[in-house]
C-alpha positions as CSV (number, residue, x, y, z in Angstrom):
1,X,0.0,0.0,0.0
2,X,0.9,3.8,-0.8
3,X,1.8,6.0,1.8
4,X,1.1,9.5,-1.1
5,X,-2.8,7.7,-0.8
6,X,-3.4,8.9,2.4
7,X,-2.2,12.9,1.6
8,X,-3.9,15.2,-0.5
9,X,-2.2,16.1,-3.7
10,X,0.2,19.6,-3.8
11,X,-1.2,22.4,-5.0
12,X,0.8,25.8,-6.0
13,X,0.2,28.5,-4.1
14,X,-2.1,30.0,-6.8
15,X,-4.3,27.6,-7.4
16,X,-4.9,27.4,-3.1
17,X,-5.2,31.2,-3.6
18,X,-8.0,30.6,-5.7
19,X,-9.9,28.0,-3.9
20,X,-9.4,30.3,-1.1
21,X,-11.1,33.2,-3.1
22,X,-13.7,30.8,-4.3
23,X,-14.4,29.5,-0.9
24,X,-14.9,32.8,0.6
25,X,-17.3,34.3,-2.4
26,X,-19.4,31.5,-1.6
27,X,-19.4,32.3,1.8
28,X,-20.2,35.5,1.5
29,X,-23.7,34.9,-0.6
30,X,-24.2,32.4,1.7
31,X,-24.4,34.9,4.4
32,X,-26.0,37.7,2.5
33,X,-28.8,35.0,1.7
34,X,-29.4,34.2,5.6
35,X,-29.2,37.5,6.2
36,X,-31.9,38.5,3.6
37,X,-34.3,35.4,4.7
38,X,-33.7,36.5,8.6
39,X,-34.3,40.2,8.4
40,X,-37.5,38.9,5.8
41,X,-38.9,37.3,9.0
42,X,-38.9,39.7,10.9
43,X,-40.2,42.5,8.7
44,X,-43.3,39.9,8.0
45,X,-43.9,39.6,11.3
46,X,-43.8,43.5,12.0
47,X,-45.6,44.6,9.2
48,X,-48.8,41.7,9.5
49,X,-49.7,42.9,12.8
């Protein structure tokens, strides 16, 4: 058995740069979309009274 099976493969640093970017792009909508859905809530619950 391989011992390399076990680690992830290497990656420059540009391409972790990138996944990094990625990652935190998604992230951010991510937020932005919870954000949206909570404050959504509570303006339906203010303004049905």
């Amino acid at each position: 058995m391989s011992a390399n099976r076990d680690q992830p493969p290497r990656r420059d640093q540009q391409e972790v740069a990138e996944a990094r970017r990625r990652a935190r792009r998604t992230a951010l909508i991510v937020a932005l979309v919870a954000v949206g859905v909570y404050v959504a809530f509570i303006l339906s619950g203010v303004l049905n009274r």
